[in-house]
MIRODO-274458 format. One record per residue (C-alpha): residue in one letter; y negated, z negated, x. Coordinates in Angstrom, 3 decimals, decimal comma. Example, Ala and Ser with C-alpha at 12.3 -4.5 7.8 and 13.67 -1.06 7.14 Angstrom:
BEGIN
('a'; (4,500; -7,800; 12,300))
('s'; (1,060; -7,140; 13,670))
This chain:
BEGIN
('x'; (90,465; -53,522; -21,268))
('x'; (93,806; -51,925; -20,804))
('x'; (92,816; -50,742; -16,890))
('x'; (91,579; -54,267; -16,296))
('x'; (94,421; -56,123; -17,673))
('x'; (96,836; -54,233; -16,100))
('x'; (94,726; -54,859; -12,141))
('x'; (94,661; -58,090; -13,185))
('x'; (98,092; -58,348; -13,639))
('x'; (99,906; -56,555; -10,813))
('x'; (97,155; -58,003; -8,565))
('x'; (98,355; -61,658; -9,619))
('x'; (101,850; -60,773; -9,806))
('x'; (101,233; -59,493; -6,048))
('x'; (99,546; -62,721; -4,462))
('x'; (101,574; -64,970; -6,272))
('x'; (104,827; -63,580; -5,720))
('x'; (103,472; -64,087; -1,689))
('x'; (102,173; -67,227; -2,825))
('x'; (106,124; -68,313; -4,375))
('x'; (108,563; -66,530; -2,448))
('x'; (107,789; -69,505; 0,286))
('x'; (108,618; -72,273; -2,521))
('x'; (111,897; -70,678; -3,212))
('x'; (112,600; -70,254; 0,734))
('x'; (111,525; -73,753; 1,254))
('x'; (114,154; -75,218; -1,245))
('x'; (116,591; -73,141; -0,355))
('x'; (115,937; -72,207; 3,806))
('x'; (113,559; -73,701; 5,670))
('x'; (115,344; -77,161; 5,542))
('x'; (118,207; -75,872; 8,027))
('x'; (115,667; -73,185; 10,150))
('x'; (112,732; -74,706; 10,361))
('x'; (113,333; -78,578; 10,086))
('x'; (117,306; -78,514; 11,404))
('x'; (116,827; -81,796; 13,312))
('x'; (115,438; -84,214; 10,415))
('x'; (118,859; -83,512; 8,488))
('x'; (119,513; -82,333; 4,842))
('x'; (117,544; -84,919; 2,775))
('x'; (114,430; -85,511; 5,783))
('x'; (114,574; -81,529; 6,030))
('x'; (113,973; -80,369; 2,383))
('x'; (110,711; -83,699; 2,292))
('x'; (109,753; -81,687; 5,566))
('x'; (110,108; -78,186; 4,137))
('x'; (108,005; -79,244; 0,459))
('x'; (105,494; -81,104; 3,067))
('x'; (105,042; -78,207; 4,457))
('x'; (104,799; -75,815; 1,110))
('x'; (102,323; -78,795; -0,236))
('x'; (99,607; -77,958; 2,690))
('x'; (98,892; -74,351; 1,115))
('x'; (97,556; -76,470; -1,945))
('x'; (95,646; -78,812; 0,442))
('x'; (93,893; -75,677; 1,802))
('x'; (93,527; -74,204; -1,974))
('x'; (90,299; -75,967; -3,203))
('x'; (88,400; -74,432; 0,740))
('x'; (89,752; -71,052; -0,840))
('x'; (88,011; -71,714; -3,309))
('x'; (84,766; -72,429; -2,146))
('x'; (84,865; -69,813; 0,784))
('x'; (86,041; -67,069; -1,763))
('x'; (84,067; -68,181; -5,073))
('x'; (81,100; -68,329; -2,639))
('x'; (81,154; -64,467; -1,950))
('x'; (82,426; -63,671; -5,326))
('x'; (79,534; -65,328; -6,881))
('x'; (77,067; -63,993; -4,357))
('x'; (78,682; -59,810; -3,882))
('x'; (80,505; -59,675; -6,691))
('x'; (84,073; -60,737; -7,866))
('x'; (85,715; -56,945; -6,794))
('x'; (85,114; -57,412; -3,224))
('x'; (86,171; -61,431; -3,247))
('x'; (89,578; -60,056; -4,709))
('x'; (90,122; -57,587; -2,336))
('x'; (89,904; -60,046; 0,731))
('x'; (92,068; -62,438; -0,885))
('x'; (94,635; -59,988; -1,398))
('x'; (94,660; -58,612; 2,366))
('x'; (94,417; -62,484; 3,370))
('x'; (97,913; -63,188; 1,411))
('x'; (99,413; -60,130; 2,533))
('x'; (99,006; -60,356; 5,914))
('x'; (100,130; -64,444; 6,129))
('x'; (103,359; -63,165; 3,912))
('x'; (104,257; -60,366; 6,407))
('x'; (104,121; -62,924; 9,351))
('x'; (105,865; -65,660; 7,869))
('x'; (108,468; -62,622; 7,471))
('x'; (108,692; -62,283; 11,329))
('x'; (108,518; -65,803; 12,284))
('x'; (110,933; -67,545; 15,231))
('x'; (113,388; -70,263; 14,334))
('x'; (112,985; -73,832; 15,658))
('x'; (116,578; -72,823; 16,989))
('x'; (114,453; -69,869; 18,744))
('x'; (111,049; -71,440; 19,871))
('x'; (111,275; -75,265; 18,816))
('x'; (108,225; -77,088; 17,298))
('x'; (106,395; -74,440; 18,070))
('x'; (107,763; -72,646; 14,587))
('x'; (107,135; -75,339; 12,335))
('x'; (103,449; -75,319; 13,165))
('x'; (103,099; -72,033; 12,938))
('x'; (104,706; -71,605; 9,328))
('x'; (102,564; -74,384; 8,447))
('x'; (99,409; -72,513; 10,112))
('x'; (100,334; -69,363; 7,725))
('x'; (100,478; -71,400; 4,599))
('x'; (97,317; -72,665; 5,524))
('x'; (96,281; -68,929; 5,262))
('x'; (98,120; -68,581; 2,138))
('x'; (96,416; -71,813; 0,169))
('x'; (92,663; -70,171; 1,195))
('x'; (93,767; -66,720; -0,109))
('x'; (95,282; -68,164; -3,474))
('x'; (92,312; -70,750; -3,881))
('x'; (90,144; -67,444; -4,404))
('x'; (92,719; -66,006; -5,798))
('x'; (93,342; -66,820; -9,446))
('x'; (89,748; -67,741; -10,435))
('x'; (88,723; -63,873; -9,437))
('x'; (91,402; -62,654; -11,354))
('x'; (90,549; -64,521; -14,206))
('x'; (87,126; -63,717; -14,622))
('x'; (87,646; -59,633; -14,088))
('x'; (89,680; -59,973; -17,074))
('x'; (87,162; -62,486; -19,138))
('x'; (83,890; -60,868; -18,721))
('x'; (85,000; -57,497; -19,509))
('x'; (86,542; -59,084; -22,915))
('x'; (85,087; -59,300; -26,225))
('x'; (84,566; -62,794; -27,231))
('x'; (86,881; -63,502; -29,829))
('x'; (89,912; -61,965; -28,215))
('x'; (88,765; -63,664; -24,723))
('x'; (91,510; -65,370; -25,032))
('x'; (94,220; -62,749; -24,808))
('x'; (92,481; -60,451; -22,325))
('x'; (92,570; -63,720; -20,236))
('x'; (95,795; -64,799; -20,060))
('x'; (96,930; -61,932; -18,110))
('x'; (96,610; -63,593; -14,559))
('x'; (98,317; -66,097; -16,216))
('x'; (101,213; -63,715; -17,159))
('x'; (101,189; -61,974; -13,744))
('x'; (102,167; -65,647; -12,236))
('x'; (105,177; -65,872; -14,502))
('x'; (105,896; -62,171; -13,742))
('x'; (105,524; -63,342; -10,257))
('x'; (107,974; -66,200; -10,424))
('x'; (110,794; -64,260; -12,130))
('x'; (110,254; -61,708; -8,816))
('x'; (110,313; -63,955; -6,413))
('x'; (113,451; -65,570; -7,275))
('x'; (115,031; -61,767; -8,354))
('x'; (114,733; -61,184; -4,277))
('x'; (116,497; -63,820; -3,553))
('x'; (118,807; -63,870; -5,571))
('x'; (119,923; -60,007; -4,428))
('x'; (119,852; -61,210; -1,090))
('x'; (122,502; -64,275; -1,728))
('x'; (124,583; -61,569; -3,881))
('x'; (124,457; -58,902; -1,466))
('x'; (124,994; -61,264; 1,791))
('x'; (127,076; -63,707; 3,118))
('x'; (125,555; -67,355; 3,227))
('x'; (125,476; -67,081; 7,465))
('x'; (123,267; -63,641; 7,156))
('x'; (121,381; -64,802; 4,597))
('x'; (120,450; -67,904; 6,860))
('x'; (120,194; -65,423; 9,671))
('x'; (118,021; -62,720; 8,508))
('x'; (118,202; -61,886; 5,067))
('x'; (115,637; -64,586; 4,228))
('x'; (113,160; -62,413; 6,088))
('x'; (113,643; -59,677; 3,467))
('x'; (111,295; -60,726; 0,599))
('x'; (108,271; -61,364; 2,814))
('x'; (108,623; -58,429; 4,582))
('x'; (108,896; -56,251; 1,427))
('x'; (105,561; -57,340; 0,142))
('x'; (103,976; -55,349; 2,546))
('x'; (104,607; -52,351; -0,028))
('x'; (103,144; -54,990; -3,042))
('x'; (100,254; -55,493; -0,961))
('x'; (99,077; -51,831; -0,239))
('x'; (99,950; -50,958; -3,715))
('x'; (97,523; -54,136; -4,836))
('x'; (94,642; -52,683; -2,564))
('x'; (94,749; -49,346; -4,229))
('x'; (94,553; -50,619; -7,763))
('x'; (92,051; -53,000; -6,981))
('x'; (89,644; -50,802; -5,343))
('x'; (89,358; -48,440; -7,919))
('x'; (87,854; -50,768; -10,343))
('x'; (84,282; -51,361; -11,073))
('x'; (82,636; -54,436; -11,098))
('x'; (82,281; -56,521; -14,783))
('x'; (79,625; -56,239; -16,802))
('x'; (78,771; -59,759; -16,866))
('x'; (78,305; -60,221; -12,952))
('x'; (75,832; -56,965; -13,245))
('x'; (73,837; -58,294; -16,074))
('x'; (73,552; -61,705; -13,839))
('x'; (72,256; -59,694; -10,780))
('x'; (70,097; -57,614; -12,748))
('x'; (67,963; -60,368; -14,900))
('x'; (68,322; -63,044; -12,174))
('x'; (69,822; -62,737; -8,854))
('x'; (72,805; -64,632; -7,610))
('x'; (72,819; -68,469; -6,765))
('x'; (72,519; -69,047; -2,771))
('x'; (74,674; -71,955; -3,271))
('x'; (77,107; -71,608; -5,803))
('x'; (78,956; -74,612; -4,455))
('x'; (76,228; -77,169; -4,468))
('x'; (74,601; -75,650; -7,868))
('x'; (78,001; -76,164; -9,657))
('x'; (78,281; -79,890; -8,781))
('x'; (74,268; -80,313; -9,962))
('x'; (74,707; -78,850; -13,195))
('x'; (78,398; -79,741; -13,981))
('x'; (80,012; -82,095; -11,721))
('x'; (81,838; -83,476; -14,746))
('x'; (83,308; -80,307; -16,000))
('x'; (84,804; -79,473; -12,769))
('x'; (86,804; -82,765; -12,919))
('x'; (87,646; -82,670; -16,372))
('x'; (88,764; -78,907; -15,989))
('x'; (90,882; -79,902; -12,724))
('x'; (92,736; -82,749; -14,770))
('x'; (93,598; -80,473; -17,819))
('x'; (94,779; -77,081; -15,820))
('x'; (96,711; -79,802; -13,568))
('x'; (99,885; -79,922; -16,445))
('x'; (100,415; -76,029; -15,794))
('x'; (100,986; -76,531; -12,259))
('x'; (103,246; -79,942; -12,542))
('x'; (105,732; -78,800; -14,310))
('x'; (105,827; -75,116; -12,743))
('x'; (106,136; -76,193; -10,001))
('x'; (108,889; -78,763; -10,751))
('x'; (110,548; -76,493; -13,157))
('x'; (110,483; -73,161; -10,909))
('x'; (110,450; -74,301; -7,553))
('x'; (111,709; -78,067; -6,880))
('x'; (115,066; -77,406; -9,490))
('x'; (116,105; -74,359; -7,309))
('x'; (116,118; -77,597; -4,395))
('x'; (117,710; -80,087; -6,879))
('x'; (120,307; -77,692; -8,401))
('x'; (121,913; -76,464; -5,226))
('x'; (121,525; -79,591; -3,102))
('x'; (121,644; -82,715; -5,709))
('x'; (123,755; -81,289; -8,518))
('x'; (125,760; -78,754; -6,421))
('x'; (125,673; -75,875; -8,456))
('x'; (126,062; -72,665; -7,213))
('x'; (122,890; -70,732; -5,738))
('x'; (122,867; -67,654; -7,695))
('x'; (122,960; -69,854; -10,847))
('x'; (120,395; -71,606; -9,777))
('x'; (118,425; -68,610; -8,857))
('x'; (119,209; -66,795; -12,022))
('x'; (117,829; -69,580; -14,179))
('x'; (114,944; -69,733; -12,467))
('x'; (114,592; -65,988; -13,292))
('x'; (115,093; -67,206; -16,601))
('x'; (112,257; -69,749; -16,417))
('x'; (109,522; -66,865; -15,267))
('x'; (110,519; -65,226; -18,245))
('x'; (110,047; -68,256; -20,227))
('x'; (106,627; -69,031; -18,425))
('x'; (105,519; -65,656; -19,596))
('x'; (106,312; -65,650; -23,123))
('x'; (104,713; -69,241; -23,219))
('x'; (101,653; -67,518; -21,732))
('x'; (101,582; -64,887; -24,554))
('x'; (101,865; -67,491; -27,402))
('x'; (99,436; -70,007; -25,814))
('x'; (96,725; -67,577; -25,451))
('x'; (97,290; -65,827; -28,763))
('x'; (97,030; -68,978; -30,786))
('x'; (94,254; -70,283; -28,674))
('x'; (92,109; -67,060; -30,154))
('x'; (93,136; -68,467; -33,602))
('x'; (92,920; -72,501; -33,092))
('x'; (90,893; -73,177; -29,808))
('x'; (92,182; -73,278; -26,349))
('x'; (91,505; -77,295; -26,982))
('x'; (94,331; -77,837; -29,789))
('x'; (96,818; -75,668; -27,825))
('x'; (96,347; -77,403; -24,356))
('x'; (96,592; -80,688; -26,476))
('x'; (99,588; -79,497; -28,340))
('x'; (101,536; -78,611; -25,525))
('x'; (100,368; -81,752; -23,251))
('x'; (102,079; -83,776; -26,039))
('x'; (105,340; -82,213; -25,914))
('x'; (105,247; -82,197; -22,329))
('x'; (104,857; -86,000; -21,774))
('x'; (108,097; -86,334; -23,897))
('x'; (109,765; -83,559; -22,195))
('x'; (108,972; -85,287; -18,875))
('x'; (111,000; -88,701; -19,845))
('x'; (114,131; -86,818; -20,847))
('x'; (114,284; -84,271; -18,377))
('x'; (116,185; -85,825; -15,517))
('x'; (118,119; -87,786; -17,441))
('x'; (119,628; -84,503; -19,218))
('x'; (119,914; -82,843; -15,962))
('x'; (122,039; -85,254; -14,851))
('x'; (124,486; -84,769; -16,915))
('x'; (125,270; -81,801; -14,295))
('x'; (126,585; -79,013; -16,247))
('x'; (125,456; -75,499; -16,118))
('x'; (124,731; -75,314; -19,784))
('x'; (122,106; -78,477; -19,802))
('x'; (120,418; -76,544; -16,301))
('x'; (120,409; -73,738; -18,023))
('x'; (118,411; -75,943; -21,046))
('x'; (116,258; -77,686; -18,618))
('x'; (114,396; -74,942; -16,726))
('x'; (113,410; -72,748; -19,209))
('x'; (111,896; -75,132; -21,722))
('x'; (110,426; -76,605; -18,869))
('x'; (108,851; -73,467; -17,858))
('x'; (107,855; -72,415; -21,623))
('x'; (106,457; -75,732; -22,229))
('x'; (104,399; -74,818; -18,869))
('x'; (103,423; -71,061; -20,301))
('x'; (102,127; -72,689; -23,617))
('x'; (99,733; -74,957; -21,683))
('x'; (98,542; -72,149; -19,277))
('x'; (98,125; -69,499; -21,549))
('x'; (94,182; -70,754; -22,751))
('x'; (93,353; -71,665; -19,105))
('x'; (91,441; -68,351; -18,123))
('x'; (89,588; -68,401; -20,989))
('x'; (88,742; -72,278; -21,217))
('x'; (87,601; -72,026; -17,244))
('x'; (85,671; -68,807; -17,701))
('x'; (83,822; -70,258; -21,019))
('x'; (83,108; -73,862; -19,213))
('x'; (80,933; -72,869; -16,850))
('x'; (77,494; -70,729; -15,902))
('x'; (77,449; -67,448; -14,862))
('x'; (75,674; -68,231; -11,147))
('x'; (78,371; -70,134; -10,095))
('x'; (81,367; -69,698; -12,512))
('x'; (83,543; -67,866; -9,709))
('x'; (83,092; -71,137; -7,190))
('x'; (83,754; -73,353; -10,274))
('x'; (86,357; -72,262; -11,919))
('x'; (88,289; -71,854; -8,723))
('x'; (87,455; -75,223; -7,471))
('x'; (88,914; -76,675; -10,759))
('x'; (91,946; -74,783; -10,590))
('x'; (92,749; -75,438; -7,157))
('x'; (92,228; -79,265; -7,478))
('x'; (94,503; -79,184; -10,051))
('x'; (97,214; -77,338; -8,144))
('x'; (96,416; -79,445; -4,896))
('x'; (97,660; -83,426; -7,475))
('x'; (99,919; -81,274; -10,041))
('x'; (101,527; -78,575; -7,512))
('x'; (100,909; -80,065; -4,468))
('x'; (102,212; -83,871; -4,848))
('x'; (104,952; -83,693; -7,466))
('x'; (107,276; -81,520; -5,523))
('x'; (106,472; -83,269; -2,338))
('x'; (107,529; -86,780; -3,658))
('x'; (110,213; -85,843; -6,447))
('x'; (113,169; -86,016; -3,521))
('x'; (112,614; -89,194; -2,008))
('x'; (111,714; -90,711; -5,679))
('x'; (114,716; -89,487; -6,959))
('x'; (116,397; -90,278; -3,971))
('x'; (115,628; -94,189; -4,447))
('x'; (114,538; -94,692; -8,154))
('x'; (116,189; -92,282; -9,844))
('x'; (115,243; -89,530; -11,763))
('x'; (113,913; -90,894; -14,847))
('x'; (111,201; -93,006; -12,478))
('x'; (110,069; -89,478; -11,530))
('x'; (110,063; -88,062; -15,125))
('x'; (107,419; -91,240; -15,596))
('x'; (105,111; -90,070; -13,349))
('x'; (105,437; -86,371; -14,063))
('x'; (104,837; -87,621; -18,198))
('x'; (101,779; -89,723; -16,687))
('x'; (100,501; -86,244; -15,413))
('x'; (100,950; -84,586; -18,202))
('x'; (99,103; -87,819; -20,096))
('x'; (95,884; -87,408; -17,914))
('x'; (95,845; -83,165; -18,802))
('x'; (95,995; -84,232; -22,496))
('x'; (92,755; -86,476; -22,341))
('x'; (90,612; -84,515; -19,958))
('x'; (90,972; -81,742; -22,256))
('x'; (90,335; -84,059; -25,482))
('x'; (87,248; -85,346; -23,438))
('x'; (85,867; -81,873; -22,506))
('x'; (86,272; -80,454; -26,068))
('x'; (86,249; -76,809; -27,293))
('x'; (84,712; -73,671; -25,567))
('x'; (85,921; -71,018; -27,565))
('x'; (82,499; -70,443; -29,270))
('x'; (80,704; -70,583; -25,559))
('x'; (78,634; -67,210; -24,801))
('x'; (79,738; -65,953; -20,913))
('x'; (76,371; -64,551; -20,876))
('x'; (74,430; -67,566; -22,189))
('x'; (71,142; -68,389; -19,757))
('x'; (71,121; -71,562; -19,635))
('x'; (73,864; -73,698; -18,540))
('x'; (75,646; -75,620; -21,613))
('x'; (79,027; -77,319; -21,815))
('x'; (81,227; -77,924; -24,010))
('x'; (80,782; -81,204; -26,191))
């Protein structure tokens, strides 16, 4: 479990250190090089608009990649996710300016985080299930979460780059070319992620599957006639993770600097601070969700959340260092908490056959309304409401998390290798 933990992990942290390094460059970048003619405000709507089509391509990801994972096997999926991400990352890395080439490099960035979405939508559900159906049952939970803990890993990596680049270099280089530097460098993450991944075997789970029954022709069309529900209800309660990670770790870099006009490596160094606080929150929400349930965990952290959503903005606006420095991290532990039972509650909710297409699909439809849309609308809502409006409609997603996962129930006694397909109640 140790071996398959740790692929799981660096493989995660890989991808979604790809998958972030373009949300910290698009609050903090691609406004003035990619988007210089729409202005400062127009840009950074632009830049998010632009970040929010890689979750628009997530749930296809999903389907393409949980396809072949269900069908050959979740090892190979991962490995064609990974070289999928890679090679998008390394070319956003060498990408022309509008300055150099026009229009011509905003469509192109956004044709590369197209890639991005479909290699992340296969992404995460792969990883999740090499770790859950090698674990035992009653520490699925644990074993599960380390996907999880490779994304908070990932966030607290992504920012570390750039916040050596702003230290090391002037604002004008950094705008020039030193931008470039963390997409280019995971070229070294990548081929490092290959060789880990291929030398592990496939789980034990998939082969039992293959052996007594063969593989599902159409894992996409048998999920949604056995458990159209599920998929829904899983997509609403995974969707709080993504909401306020993606508000916490990627639109505050954009508000700090820009609305608040704090400096950038404060900015960045608290949102180092929240992917350490993501990751403990992922520890302690999948620990206790071995103990209580993942159900009473999500449920208990939904709660808080919705609070936590009303009084966020109005805090932050107080415009000190000491309340950002408040804001991000319990934002992102609050986050951690909620995503720490995930793998295990999407592994557990659905049938072997089609369990890599499903649990993808879920998770991608939640990123798609809680990654996707908040960032995307949080400047121009703030911009003419005010922050609290926004903190209404971030609490109202945290709200609809909280009763999907009181409708779907608990799955922590759920057998991975039942036979027949059974939900949870």
């Amino acid at each position: 479990m140790k071996r398959v933990a740790t692929a799981s992990f660096i493989g995660t942290v890989i991808e979604f250190y790809d998958f972030g390094i373009y949300g910290t460059a698009a609050a903090l970048v691609f406004p003035e090089i990619f988007f210089p003619a729409l202005g400062q405000a127009a840009g950074t709507v632009a830049s998010f608009a632009a970040y929010g089509v890689a979750f628009v391509a997530r749930p296809f990801g999903s389907i393409l990649f949980g396809h072949f994972g269900d069908r050959l096997g979740r090892k190979k999926s991962l490995i064609a996710t990974m070289l999928l991400m890679g090679l998008a990352t390394i070319l956003v890395g060498c990408m022309p300016t509008a300055g150099q080439v026009g229009v011509v490099a905003p469509i192109l960035i956004v044709v590369l985080r197209v890639l991005q979405g479909l290699a992340a939508g296969g992404e995460f559900a792969g990883a999740v299930l090499f770790s859950s159906e090698h674990a035992p049952k009653g520490k699925r939970g644990f074993w599960s979460m380390f996907p999880n803990f490779g994304g908070g890993a990932a966030i607290t990596l992504a920012n570390l780059t750039f916040f050596l680049t702003t230290l090391l270099m002037s604002d004008g280089t950094f705008l020039s070319w030193g931008w470039r530097i963390p997409f280019l460098a995971s070229f070294l993450l990548v081929m490092f992620g290959l060789w880990v991944r291929l030398r592990m075997d496939e789980t034990p789970v998939f082969k039992k599957q293959i052996a007594q029954s063969g593989t599902s022709r159409m894992p996409f069309i048998e999920a949604f006639k056995h458990q159209p529900l599920q998929v829904l209800l899983a997509a609403g309660t995974v969707m709080i993770g993504f909401a306020l990670t993606y508000i916490g770790g990627t639109y505050l870099v954009s508000y700090g600097t820009a609305v608040l006009e704090l400096p950038r490596t404060f900015v960045l160094a608290m949102a180092m601070v929240g992917g350490l606080s993501i990751s403990v929150g992922v520890v302690l929400g999948a620990a206790l969700s071995d103990r209580i349930g993942r159900r009473w965990v999500i449920v208990g952290a939904a709660s808080v959340a919705v609070v936590w959503a009303l009084a966020l903005f109005p805090i932050l606006d107080i415009g000190s260092r000491a309340v950002f420095a408040i804001g991000v991290p319990v934002t992102m532990f609050i986050s951690g908490v909620a995503t720490g039972p995930q793998g295990a509650f999407l592994s557990e909710l659905f049938h072997t056959r089609y369990r890599y297409t499903a649990a993808g699909l879920s998770y991608s439809l939640a990123g798609m309304l809680g990654g996707g849309v908040p960032p995307l609308v949080a400047a121009s809502i703030i911009d003419a409401f005010g922050g609290f409006t926004f903190g209404c409609i971030l609490a109202g997603v945290c709200l609809i998390s909280l009763i999907c996962v009181l409708t779907v129930g608990e799955t922590r006694q759920l057998d991975l290798e039942r036979s027949t397909v059974k939900a949870a109640v």
